[in-house]
MARRO-514610 format. One record per residue (C-alpha): residue number from 1; chain; y, z, x. Coordinates in Angstrom, 3 decimals. Example, Ala and Ser with C-alpha at 12.3 -4.5 7.8 and 13.67 -1.06 7.14 Angstrom:
2
domi,vogu,north,up,east
1,A,-4.500,7.800,12.300
2,A,-1.060,7.140,13.670
END
This chain:
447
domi,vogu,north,up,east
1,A,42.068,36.973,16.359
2,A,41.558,34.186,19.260
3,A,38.626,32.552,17.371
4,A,40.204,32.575,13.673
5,A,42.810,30.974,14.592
6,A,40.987,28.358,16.864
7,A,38.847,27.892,13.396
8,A,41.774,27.666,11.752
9,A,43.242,25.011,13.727
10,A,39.869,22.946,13.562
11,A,39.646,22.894,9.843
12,A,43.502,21.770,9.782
13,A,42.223,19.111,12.479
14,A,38.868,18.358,10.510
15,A,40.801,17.872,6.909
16,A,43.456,15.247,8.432
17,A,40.803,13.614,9.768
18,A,38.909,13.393,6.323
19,A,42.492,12.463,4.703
20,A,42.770,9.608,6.829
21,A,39.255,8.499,5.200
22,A,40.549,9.124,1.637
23,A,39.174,5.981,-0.409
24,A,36.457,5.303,2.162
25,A,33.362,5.642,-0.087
26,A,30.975,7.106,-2.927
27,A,31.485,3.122,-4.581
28,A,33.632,2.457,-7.956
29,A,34.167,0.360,-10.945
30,A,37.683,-1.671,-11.523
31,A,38.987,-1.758,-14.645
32,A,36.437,-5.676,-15.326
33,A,33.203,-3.598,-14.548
34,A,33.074,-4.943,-10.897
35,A,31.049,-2.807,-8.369
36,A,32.920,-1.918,-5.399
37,A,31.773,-0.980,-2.270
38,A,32.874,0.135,0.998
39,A,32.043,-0.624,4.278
40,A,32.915,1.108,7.406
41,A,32.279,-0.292,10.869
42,A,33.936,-1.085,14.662
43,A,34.592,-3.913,16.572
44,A,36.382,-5.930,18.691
45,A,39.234,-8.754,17.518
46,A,36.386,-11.294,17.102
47,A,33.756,-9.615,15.592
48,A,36.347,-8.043,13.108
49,A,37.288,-12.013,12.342
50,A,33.014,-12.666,12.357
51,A,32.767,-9.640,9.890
52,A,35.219,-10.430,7.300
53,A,34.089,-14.208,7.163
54,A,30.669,-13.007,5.917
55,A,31.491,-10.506,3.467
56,A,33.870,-12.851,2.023
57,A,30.737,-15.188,1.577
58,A,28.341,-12.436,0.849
59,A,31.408,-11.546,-2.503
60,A,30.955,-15.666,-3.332
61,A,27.374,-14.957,-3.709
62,A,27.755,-11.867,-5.187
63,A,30.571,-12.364,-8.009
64,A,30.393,-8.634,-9.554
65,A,30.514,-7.383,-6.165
66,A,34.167,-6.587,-4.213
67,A,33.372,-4.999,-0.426
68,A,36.149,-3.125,1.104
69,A,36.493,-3.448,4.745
70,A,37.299,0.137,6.538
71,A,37.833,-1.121,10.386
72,A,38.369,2.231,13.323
73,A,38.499,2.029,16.722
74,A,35.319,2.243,18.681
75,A,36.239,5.483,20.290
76,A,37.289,7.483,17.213
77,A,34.790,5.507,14.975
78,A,31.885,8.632,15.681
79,A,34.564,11.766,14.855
80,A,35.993,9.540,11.590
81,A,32.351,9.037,10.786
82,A,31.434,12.747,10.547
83,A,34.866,13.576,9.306
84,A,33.543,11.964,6.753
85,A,30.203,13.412,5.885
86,A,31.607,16.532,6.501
87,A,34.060,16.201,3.606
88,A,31.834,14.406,1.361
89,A,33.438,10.989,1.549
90,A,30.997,8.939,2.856
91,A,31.292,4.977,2.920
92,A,28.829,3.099,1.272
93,A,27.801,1.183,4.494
94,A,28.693,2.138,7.869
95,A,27.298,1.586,10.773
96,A,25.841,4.922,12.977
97,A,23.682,5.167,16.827
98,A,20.449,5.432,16.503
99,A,20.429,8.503,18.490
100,A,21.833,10.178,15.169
101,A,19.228,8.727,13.082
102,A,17.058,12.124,13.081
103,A,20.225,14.251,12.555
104,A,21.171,11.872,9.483
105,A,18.285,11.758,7.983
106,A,17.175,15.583,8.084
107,A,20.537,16.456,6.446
108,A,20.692,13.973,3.960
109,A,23.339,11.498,4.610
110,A,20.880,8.459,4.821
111,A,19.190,6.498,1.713
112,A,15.640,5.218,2.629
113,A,15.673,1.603,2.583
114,A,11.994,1.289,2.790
115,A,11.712,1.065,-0.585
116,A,13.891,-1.629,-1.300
117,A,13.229,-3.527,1.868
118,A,8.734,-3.738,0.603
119,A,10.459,-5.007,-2.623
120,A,12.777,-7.732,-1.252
121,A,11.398,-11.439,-1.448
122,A,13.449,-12.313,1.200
123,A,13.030,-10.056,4.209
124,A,10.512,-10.970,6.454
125,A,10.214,-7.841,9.322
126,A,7.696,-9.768,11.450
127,A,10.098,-12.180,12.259
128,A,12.847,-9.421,13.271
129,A,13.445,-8.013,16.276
130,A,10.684,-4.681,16.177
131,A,12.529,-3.247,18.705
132,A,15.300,-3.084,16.446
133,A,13.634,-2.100,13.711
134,A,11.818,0.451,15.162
135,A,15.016,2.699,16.361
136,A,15.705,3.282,12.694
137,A,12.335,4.489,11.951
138,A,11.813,7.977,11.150
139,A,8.873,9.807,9.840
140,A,10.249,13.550,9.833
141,A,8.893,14.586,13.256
142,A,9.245,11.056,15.420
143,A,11.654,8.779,15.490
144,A,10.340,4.821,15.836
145,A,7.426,5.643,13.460
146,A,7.785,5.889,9.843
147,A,10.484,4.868,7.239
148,A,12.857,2.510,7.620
149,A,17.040,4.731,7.289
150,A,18.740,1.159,9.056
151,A,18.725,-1.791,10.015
152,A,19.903,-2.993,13.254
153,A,23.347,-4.581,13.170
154,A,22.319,-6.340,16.351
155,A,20.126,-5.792,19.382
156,A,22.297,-6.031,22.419
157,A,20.142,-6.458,25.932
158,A,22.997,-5.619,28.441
159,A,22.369,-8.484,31.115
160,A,23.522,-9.192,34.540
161,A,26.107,-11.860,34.944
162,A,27.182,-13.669,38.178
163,A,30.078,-15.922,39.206
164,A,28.760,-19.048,39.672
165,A,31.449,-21.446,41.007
166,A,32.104,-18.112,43.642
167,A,28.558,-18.810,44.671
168,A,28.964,-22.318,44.752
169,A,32.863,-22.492,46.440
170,A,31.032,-19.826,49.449
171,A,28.268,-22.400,49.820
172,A,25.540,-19.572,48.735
173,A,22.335,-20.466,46.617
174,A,22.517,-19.144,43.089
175,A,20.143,-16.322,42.448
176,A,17.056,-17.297,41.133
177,A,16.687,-16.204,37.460
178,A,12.904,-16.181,37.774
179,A,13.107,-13.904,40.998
180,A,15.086,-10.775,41.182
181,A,16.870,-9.341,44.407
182,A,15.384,-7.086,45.794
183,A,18.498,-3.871,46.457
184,A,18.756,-4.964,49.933
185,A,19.202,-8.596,49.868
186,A,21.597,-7.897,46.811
187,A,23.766,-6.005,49.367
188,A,22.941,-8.746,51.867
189,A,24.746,-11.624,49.263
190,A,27.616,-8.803,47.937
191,A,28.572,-8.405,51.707
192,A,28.951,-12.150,52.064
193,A,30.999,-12.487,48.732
194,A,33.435,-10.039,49.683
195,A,36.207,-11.861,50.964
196,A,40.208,-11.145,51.873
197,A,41.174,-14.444,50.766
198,A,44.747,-14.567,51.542
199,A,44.496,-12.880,54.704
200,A,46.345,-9.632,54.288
201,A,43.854,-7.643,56.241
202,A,42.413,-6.243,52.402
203,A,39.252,-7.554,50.379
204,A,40.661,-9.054,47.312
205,A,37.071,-10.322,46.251
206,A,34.330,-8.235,45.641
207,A,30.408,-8.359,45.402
208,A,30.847,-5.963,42.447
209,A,31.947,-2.985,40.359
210,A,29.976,-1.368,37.698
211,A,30.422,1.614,35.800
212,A,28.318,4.369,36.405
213,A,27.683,4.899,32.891
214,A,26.128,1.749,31.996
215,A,24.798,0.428,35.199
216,A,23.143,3.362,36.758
217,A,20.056,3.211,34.266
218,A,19.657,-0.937,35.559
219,A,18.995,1.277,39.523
220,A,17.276,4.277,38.130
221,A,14.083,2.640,35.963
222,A,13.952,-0.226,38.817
223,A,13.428,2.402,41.224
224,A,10.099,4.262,38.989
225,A,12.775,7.307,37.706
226,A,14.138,8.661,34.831
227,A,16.508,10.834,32.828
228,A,13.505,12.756,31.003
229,A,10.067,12.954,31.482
230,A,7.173,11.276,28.834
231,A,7.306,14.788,26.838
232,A,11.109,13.916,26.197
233,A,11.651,17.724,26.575
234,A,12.652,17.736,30.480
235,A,15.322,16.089,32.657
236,A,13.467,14.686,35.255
237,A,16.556,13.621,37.650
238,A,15.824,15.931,40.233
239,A,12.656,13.718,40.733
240,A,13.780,11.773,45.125
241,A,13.443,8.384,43.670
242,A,16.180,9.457,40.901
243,A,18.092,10.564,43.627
244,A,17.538,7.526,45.895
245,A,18.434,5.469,43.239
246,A,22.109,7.003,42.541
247,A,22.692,7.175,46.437
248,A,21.926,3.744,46.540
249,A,24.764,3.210,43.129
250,A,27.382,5.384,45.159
251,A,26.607,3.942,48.804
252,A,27.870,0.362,47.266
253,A,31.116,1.689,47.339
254,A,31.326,3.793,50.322
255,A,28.929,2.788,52.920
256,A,28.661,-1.166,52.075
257,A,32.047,-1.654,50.776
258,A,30.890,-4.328,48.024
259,A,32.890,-2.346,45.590
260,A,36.432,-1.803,44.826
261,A,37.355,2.043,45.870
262,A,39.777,4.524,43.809
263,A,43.067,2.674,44.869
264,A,41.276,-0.848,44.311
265,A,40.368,0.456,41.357
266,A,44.050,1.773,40.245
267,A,45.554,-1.429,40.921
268,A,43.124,-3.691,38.649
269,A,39.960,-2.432,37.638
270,A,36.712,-4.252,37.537
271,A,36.568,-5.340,34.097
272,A,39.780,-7.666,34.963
273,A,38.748,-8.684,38.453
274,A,35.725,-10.447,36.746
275,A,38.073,-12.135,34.250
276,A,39.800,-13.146,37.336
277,A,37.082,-14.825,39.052
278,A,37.586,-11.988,41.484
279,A,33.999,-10.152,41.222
280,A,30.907,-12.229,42.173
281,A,28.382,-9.835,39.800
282,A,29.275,-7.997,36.878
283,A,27.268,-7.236,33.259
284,A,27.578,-8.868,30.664
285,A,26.757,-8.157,26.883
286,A,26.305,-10.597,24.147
287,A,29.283,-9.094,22.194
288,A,31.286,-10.311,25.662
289,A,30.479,-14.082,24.797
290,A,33.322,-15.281,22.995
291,A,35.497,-13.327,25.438
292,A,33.481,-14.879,28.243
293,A,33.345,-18.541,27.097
294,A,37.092,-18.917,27.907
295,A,36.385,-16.924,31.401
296,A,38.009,-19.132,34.131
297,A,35.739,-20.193,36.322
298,A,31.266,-20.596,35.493
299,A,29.402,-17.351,35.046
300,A,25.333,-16.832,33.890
301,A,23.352,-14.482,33.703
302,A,20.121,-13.331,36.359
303,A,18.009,-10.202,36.121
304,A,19.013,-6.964,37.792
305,A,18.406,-6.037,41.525
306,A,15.102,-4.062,41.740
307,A,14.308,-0.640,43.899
308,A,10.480,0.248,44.472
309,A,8.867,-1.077,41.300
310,A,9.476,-4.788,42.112
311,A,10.925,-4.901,38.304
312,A,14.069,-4.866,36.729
313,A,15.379,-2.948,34.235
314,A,18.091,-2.530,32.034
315,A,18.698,-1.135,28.688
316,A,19.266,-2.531,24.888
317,A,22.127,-1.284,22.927
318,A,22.081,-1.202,19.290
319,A,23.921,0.032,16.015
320,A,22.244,0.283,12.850
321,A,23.790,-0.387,9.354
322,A,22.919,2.418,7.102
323,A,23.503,3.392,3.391
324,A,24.774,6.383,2.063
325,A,22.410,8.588,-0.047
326,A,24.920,9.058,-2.604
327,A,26.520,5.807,-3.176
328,A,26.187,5.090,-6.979
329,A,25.392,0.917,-6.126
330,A,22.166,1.086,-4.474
331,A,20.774,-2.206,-4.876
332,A,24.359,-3.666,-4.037
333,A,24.823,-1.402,-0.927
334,A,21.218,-2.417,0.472
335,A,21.850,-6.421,-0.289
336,A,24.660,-6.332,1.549
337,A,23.102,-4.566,4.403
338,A,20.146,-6.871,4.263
339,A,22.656,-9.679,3.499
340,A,24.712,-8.601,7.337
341,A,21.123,-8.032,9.053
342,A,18.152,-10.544,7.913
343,A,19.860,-13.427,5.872
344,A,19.969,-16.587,7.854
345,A,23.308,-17.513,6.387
346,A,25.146,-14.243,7.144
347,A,23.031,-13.614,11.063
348,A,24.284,-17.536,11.706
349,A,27.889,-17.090,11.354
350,A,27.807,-14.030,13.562
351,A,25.999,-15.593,15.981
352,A,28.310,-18.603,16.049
353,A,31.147,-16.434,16.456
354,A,29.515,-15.369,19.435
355,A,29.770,-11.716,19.018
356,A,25.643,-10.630,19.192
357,A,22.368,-12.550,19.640
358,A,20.062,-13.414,16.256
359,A,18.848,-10.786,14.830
360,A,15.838,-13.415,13.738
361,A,13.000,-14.657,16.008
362,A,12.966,-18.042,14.759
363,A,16.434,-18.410,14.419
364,A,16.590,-16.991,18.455
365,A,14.150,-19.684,19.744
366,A,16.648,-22.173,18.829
367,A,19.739,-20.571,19.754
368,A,18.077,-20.172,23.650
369,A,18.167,-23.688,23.715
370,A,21.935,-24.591,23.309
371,A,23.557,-25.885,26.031
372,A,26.874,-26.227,24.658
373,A,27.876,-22.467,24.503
374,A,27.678,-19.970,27.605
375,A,25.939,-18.948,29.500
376,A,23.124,-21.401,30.019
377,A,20.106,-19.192,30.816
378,A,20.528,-17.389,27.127
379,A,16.558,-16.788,28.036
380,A,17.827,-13.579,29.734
381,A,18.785,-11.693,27.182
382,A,15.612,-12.623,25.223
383,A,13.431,-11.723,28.235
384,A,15.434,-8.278,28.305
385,A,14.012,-7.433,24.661
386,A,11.273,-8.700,24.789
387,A,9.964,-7.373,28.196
388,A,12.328,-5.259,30.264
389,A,14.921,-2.971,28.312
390,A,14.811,0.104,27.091
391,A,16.829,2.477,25.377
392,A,19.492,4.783,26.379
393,A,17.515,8.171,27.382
394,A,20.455,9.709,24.833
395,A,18.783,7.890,21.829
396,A,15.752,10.076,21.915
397,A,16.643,13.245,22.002
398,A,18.301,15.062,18.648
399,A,22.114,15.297,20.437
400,A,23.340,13.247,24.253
401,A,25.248,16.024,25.187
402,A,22.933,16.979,27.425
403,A,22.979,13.426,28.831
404,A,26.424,12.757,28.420
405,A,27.182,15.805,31.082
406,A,25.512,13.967,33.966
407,A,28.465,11.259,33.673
408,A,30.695,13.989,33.382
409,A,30.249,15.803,36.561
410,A,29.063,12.766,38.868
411,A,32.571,11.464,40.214
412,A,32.296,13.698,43.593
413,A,29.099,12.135,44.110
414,A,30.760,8.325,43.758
415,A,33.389,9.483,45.527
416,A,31.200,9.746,48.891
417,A,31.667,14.005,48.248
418,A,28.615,15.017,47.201
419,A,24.818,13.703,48.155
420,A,22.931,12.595,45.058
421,A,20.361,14.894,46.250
422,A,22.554,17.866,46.128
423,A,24.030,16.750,42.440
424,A,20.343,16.580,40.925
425,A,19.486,19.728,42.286
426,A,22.370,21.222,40.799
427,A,22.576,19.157,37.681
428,A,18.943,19.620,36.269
429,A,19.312,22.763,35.199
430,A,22.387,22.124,33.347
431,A,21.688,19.427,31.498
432,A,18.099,20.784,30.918
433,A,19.783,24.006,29.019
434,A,21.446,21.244,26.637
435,A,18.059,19.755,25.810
436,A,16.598,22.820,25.283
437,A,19.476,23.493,22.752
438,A,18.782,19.886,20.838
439,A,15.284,20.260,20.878
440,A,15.998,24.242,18.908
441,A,18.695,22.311,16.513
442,A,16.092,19.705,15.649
443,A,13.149,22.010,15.011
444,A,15.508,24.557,12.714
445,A,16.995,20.607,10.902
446,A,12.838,19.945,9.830
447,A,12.770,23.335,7.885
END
């Protein structure tokens, strides 16, 4: 009785969540013959403003075409998304990770673009980023090989800013952005920028806070470890240089002190201590430019401190911008896609809203070299695709969850509770059980 009515309760959950979606896709015909499609996607305030400027031009090129604009929160964009494949009400557009690219693809929901894409006079994939292309490749078995099911809405190299008048008020040199820190002279500068400034016996400036999430990776690939092995079939974190490298992440906060702890934390997290000018490091995405250029105080961007390789790391995010299988405009649906991704007109006003970093090579060349706009060493993120990201260990397998877990359970180890050495030990076989499961799911998807 206990698990028909916990079905039941998910399909009532599941079918409000498709209702909510009710208009969102298969593309339709007004009453004057005009083709209309729909277009779901995310964002913040400014790239919502960024979006809706260039599918109102996109329409001005396109007079038979009207696009409707479906807008969700980023964190209930993923469950409206398969609310809506689930109930056969797919947009015509949407965006979607890349790590669901093989799960898309294998059931269907996806059009091949390759097709169209060979076709198209005016796409040009040599001079996009192949990074970004590749993540929406898929050739059945392997996923960057293949077809084209996407193309990327944006690469987004996820950089390492610093506060620059800080450095410069303290009378410290800035870092070098040819020369990375190496993890202990990084601790070395983050002691000296962590300040009580108005003498009430608590720091009130900090070195830096990042989020375990999205900075741990930045410690973990500097430092010659990973989440998987090369197979992609086994968690490799209980490998002593993964677990160096998270002691290292937790020992910022509790043996160095460069970090804000759990009451710091309560009071004003980290995110609005480096809008303060309060933080002297902190990363920084391209989508955080037009939030940043108003930032009070001089920030730019350096490479990440490096462990035992000597290199840094850090990892590109990206969303593709795919087409539904069944949408009845085709042609439409993949000009507009190609129209938001490869078009010099549309790729220019998002990148002068500040919001993401040209999709095109040429077109990045020149933006590197703008002065006017922050922050000045734009070269970074270029240098991140080009030579030192990578992508989220998530993206590769056919489900995160077995990735997603590790962030789950890891707070006792942050908290100064648990060694990293004891977590991995504990953790691997966990997390490997969840890969096992996704790599099961994806062979039964390919029959």
């Amino acid at each position: 009785m206990r698990k028909k009515k916990g079905f039941a309760i998910t399909m009532v959950v599941l079918l409000l969540m498709v209702a909510a979606l009710a208009g969102c896709g298969g593309g339709s015909s007004s009453s004057d013959g005009t083709k209309e499609l729909t277009f779901m996607f995310r964002g913040g305030t400014d790239e919502q403003k960024a979006y809706k400027e260039v599918i109102k031009k996109f329409e001005e090129e396109h007079p038979g075409v009207k696009v409707k604009m479906v807008v969700t929160a980023a964190d209930q964009y993923a469950t409206k998304l398969r609310a809506a494949i689930t109930g056969n009400n797919l947009p015509d557009i949407f965006y979607f990770a890349p790590g669901d690219l093989k799960a898309y693809v294998n059931s269907g929901v996806l059009k091949d673009l390759t097709p169209y894409i060979e076709k198209s006079k005016d796409i040009n994939l040599d001079n996009i980023w192949k990074y970004g292309v590749d993540l929406y490749r898929y050739d059945g078995k392997m996923a960057g090989q293949g077809n084209i099911y996407g193309m990327p809405k944006d690469v987004g190299p996820f950089a390492l800013g610093y506060n620059k008048t800080m450095f410069e008020k303290a009378g410290i040199p800035v870092p070098d952005k040819d020369k990375p820190y190496t993890w202990d002279e990084f601790i070395k500068v983050s002691q000296e920028l962590t300040k009580d400034t108005n003498g009430d016996g608590k720091p009130d400036q900090y070195g830096t806070g990042f989020n375990v999430q999205w900075a741990l990776q930045a410690f973990v690939w500097s430092n010659g470890a990973d989440w998987l092995d090369a197979s992609k079939t086994k968690v490799a974190i209980d490998d002593p240089k993964f677990a160096e490298a998270l002691q290292f992440f937790a020992d910022m906060q509790n043996k160095y002190k460069i970090t804000p702890g759990i009451e710091q934390s309560q009071t004003l997290d980290t995110y609005q201590r480096w809008m303060k000018g309060e933080m002297a490091f902190f990363p920084v995405g391209p989508w955080d430019m037009s939030t940043f250029e108003k930032l009070p105080f001089e920030y730019d961007l350096m490479p990440y401190p490096v462990g035992s390789t000597g290199k840094p790391a850090t990892w590109i995010g990206s969303l593709g911008i795919g087409v539904s299988s069944k949408t009845k405009y085709p042609d439409e649906a993949v000009e507009l896609v190609n129209y938001l991704t490869t078009s010099k007109e549309g790729m220019k006003q998002l990148v002068d809203a500040k919001v993401q970093i040209p999709n095109l090579l040429d077109m990045a060349d020149e933006w590197v070299k703008d002065t006017k706009t922050k922050p000045s060493n734009k070269q970074e993120f270029i240098d991140i695709v080009n030579d030192y990201g990578r992508a989220l260990p998530g993206n590769y397998t056919y489900n995160a969850e077995w990735y997603d877990i590790f962030f789950t359970d890891i707070q006792p180890v942050l908290d100064g509770k648990v060694t990293a050495a004891d977590y991995v030990k504990q953790e691997q076989p966990k997390m490997q059980k969840l890969l096992d499961k996704a790599v099961e799911q994806e062979k039964k998807s390919q029959k």
